[in-house]
LOMAR-122788 format. One record per atom (N, C-alpha, C): residue in three letters; x, y, z. Coordinates in steps of 0.001 Angstrom, whole numbers, padded with zeros to 6 digits, always signed. Each point is the difference from the previous one (the first is absolute). Layout:
N
ALAXYZ;...
END
This chain:
83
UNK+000495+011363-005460;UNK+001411-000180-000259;UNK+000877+000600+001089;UNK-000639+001118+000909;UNK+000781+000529+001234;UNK+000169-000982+000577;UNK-000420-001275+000365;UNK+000849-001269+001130;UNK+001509-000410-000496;UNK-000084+000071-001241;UNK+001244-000935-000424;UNK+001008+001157-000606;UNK-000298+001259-000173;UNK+000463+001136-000942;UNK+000924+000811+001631;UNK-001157+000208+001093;UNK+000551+000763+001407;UNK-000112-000747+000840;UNK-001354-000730+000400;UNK+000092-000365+001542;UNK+000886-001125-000123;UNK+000304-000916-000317;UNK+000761-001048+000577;UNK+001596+000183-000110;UNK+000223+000916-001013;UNK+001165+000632-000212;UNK+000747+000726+001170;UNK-001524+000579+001066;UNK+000413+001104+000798;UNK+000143-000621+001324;UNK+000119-001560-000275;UNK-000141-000554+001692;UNK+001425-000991-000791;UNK+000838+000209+001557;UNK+001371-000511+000065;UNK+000633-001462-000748;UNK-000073+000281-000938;UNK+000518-001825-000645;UNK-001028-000618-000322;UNK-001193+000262-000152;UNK-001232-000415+000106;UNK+000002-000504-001338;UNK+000674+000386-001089;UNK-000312+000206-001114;UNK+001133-000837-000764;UNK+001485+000011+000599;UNK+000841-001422-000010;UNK-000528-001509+000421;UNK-001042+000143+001306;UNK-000566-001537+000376;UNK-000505-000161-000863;UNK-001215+001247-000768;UNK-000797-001237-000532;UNK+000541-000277-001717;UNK+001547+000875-000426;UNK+000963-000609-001266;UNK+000230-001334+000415;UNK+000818-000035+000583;UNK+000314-001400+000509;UNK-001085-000959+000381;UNK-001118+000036+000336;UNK-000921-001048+000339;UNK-000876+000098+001225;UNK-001195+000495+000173;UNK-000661+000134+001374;UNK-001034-000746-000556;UNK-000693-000402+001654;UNK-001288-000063+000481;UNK-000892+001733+000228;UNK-000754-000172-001176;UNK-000731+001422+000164;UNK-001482-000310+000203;UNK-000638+000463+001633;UNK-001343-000158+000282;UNK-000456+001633-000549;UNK-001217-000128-000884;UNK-000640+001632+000167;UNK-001400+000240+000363;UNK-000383+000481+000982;UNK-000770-000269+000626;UNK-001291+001134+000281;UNK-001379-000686-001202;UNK-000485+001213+000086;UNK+000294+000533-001594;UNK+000203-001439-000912;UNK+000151+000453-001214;UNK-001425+000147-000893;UNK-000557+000045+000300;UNK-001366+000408-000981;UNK-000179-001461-001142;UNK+000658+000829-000955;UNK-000461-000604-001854;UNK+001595-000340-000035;UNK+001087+000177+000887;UNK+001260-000667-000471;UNK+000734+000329-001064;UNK-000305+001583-000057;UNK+000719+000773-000773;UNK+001501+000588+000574;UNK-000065+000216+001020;UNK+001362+000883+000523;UNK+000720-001572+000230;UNK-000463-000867+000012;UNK+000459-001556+000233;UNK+000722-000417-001002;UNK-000856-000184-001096;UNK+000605-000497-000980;UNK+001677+001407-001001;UNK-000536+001172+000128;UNK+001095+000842+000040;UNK+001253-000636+000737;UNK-000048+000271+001281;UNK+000658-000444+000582;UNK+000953-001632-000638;UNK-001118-000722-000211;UNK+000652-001115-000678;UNK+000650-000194-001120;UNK-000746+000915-001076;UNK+000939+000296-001098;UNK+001551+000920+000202;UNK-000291+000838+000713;UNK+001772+000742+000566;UNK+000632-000994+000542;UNK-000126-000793+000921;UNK+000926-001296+000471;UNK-000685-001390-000213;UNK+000548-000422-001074;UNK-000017-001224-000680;UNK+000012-001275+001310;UNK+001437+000495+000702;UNK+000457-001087+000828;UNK-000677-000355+001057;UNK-001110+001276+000800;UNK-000461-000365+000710;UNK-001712-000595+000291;UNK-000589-000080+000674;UNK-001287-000582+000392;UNK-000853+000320+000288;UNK-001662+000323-000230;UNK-000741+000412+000595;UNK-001207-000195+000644;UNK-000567-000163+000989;UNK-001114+000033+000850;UNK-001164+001163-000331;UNK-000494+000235-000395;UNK-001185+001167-000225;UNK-001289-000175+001180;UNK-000177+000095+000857;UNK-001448-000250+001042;UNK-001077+001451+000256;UNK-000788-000414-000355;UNK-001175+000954+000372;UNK-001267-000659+000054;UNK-000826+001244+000936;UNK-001255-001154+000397;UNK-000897-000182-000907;UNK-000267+000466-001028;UNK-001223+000079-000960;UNK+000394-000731-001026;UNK-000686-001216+000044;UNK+000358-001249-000883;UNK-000152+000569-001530;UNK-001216+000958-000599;UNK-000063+000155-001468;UNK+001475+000792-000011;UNK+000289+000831+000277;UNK+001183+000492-000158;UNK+001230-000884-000003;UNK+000097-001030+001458;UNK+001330-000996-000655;UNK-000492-001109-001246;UNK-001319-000017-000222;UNK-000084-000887-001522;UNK+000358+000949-001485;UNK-000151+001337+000383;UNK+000811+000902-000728;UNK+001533-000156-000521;UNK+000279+000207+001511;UNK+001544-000406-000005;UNK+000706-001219-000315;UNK-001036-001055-000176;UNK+000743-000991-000406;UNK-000099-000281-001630;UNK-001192+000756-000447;UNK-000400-000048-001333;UNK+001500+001286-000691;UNK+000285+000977+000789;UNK+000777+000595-000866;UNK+001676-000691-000309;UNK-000222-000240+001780;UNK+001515-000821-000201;UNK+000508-001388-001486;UNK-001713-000499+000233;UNK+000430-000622-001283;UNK-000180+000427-001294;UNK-000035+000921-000308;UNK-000462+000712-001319;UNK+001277+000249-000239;UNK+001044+000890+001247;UNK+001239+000715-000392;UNK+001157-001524+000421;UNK-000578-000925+000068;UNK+001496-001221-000209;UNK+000665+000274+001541;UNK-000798+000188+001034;UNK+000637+000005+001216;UNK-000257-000670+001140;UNK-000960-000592-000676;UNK-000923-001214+001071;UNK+001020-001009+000599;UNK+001496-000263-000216;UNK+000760-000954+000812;UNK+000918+001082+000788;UNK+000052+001050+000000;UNK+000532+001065+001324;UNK-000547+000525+000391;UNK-001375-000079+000064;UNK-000981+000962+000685;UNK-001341-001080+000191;UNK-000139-000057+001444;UNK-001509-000170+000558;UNK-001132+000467+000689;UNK-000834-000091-000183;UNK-001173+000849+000835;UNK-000662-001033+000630;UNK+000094+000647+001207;UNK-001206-000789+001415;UNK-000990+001024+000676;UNK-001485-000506+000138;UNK-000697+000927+000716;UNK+000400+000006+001424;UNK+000050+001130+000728;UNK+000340-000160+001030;UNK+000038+001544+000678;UNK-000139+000144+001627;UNK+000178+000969+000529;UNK+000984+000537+000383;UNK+000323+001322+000366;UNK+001378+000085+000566;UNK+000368-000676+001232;UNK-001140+000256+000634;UNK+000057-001131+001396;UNK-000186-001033-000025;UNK-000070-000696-001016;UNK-000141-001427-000488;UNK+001436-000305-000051;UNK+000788+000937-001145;UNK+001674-000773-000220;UNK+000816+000040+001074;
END
């Protein structure tokens, strides 16, 4: 809950873009937990979840749809040097 409670709070407007509506890549999300958080605090905006270990993004896509968030939030396997 510290991403959405301090850190994004603590970076400049960061936290107005994504009220109003962002493109949010997170990169290096595991199971798509700090992801989907993230998605539930801002409704309006979007999310990308990428990490390299495919059981983990089939995780993440299994939770996203459990919690009703599977149309603002996606998961792709992928590297950081891949995106």
């Amino acid at each position: 809950n510290n991403i959405v409670q301090h850190w994004l709070p603590a970076l400049d407007g960061m936290a107005d873009k994504m009220r109003a509506g962002a493109k949010v890549a997170d990169v290096g999300c595991g199971v798509g937990f700090s992801t989907l958080l993230m998605a539930r605090a801002f409704p309006n905006s979007r999310f990308v979840g990428f990490d390299f270990h495919e059981p983990s993004i089939e995780s993440a896509r299994q939770h996203a749809r459990e919690h009703g968030l599977d149309t603002q939030v996606r998961f792709e396997c992928a590297t950081a040097k891949d995106i």
